[in-house]
C-alpha positions in Angstrom: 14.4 8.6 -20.7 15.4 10.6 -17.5 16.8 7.8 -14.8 15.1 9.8 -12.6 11.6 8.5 -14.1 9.6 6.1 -11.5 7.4 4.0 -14.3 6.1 2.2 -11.5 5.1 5.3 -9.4 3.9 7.0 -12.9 1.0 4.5 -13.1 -2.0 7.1 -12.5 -3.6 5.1 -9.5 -0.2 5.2 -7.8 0.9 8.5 -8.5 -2.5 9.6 -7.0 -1.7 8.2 -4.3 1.8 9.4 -3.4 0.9 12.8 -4.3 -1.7 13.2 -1.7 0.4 11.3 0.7 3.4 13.9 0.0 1.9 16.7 2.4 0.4 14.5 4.7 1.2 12.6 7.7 -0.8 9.4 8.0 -4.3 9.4 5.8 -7.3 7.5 6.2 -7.9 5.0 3.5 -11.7 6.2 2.8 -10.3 9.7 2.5 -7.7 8.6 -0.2 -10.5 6.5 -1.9 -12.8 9.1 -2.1 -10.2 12.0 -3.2 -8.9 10.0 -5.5 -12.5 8.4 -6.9 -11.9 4.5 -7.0 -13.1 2.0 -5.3 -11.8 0.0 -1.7 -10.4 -3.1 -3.8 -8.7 -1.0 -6.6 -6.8 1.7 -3.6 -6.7 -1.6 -2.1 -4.4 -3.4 -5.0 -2.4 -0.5 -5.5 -1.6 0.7 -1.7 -0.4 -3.1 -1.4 1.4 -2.4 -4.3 3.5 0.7 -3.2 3.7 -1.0 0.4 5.0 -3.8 -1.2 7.9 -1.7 -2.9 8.5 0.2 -0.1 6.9 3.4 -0.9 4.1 3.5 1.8 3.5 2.1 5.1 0.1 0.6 6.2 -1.5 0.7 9.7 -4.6 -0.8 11.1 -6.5 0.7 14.4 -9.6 -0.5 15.7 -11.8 2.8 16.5 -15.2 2.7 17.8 -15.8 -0.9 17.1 -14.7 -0.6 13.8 -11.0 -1.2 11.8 -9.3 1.6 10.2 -6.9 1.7 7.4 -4.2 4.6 7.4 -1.1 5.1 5.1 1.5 7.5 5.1 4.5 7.8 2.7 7.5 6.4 3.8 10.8 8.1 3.4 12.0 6.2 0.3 8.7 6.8 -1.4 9.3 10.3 -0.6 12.5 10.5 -2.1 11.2 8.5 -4.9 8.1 10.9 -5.6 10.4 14.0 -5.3 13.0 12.7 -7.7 10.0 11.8 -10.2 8.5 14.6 -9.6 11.6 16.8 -10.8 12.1 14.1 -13.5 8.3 15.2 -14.5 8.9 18.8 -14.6 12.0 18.3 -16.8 10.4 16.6 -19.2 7.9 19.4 -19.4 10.3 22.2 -19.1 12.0 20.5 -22.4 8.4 20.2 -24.1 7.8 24.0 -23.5 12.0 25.2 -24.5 12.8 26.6 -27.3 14.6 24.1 -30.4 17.9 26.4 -30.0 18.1 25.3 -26.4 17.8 21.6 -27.0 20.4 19.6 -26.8 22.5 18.6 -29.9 21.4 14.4 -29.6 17.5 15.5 -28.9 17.3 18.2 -31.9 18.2 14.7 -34.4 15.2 13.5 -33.0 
């Protein structure tokens, strides 16, 4: 397996998550729920999860009598989304290569 694969970024929720975040600035929670299709408490559980690990950061704002949620990515769940990312498009670059440019140990295979 490539070291450079996150398997607790490549959970689909997460990775959802971080890839709309990648481009992004800070992004309102009901715009990441409803991009991504879930529900509050499932984004909810997950964005606790990646703030827990480090890879977002969470801000609340009262606006017009109401709280708002925001997120953004922080830098290590940048880095951590780029290097999976790559490690991602390796793995696909390998799927679509030729057997002649394979490596000797992944031809055995």
């Amino acid at each position: 397996m490539d070291p450079s694969f996150d398997e607790f970024l490549h959970v689909p929720a997460r990775l959802s998550i971080v890839a709309i975040l990648a481009p992004a600035d800070w992004v309102d929670f009901g715009f990441l729920r409803d991009t991504i299709g879930t529900s509050d408490s499932a984004l909810s559980k997950q964005v606790s999860a990646l703030a827990d690990a480090g890879y977002v950061s969470v801000r609340k704002k009262q606006e017009k009598g109401s709280r708002r949620t925001y997120v953004q990515l922080s830098p290590e769940g940048r880095q951590a989304f780029q290097r999976h990312a790559a490690a991602l498009e390796r793995i696909v670059a390998a799927a679509h290569a030729p057997v002649e440019q394979m490596a000797p140990e992944a031809k055995a295979r």
